[in-house]
N, C-alpha and C positions, 0 to 999 in steps of 0.2 A: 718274390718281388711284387711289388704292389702294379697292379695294372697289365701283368705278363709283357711276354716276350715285344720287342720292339722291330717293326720292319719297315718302317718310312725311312730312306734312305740319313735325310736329315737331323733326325730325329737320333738315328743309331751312331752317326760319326759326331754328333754335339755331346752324345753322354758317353762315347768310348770311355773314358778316364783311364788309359794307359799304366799299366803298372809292371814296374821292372821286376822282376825276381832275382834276387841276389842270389841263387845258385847256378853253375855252370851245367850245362845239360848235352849229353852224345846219343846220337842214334846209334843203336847196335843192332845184328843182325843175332839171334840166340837158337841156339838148340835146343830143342825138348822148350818145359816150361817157362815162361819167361817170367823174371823177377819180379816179387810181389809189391814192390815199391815201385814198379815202372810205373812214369805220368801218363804213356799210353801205349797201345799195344795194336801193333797192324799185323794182319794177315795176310801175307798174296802168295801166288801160286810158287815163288822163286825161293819165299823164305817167310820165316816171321822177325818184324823189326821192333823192337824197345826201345823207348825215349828214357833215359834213365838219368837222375842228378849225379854228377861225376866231377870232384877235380880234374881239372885241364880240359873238362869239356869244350868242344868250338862255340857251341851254342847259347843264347841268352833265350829266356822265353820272359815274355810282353803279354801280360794278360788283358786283353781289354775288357773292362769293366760290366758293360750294357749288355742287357740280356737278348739279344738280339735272335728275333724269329730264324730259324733253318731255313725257312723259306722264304727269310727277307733278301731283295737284292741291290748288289753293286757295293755291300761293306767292303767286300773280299777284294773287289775289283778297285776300290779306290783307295786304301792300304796298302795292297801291292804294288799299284802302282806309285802312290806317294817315294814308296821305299824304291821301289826301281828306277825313280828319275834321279835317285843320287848316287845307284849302283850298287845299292842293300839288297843280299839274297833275303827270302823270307820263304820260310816253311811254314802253312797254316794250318792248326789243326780245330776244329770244331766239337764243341762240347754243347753240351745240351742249352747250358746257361751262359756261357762265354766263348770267346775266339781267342787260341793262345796261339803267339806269333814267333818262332822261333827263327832268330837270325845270328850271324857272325857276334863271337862275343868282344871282339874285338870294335865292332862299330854300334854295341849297346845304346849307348847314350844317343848319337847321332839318331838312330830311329827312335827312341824313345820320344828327343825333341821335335823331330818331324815328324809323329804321330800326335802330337800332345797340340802344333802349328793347325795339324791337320780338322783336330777338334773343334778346335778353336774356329779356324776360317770354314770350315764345313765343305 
């Protein structure tokens, strides 16, 4: 990306450009290795979890576009909360280049538009 990562608050919710992924996505909890197609892979002390694409999955994931600094602040916090003022759970996981948003696949669209609102009005 031309210019690296972005962290003025402004600047990272004007270039989100929100994008839906049309496949369904489940966390699972896995034994031993986990699948080599998982979107991602947590460790903790209780278990390890896998994001993996699945029919009937609950989950939608929302990639925002902007390459937004790890150390930029208040993306997280004004996303989550856009989505929590209409009562959309949202799962955030952080990748190097982007922020993918995984929430209810049943209220996809509804976040997608109040994320895309969000862009917009900053």
């Amino acid at each position: 990306m031309v210019g690296g990562p972005v962290s003025d608050l402004a600047v990272m919710l004007a270039g989100m450009a929100p994008v839906l992924d049309t496949r369904e996505w489940r966390f699972v909890l896995v034994e031993g290795e986990p699948p080599a197609d998982a979107f991602a892979v947590i460790r903790e002390d209780e278990g390890t979890t896998a994001i993996i694409a699945e029919d009937g999955g609950e989950f939608a994931r929302i990639t925002l576009m902007v390459h937004s600094a790890l150390d930029g602040v208040g993306l997280t916090a004004a996303v989550s909360g856009a989505l929590a003022g209409a009562g959309i759970a949202c799962n955030i996981v952080a990748g190097f280049h982007h922020d993918h948003l995984f929430v209810p696949w049943d209220r996809r669209d509804e976040a997608l538009e109040r994320l895309q609102r969000l862009a917009q009005t900053g």
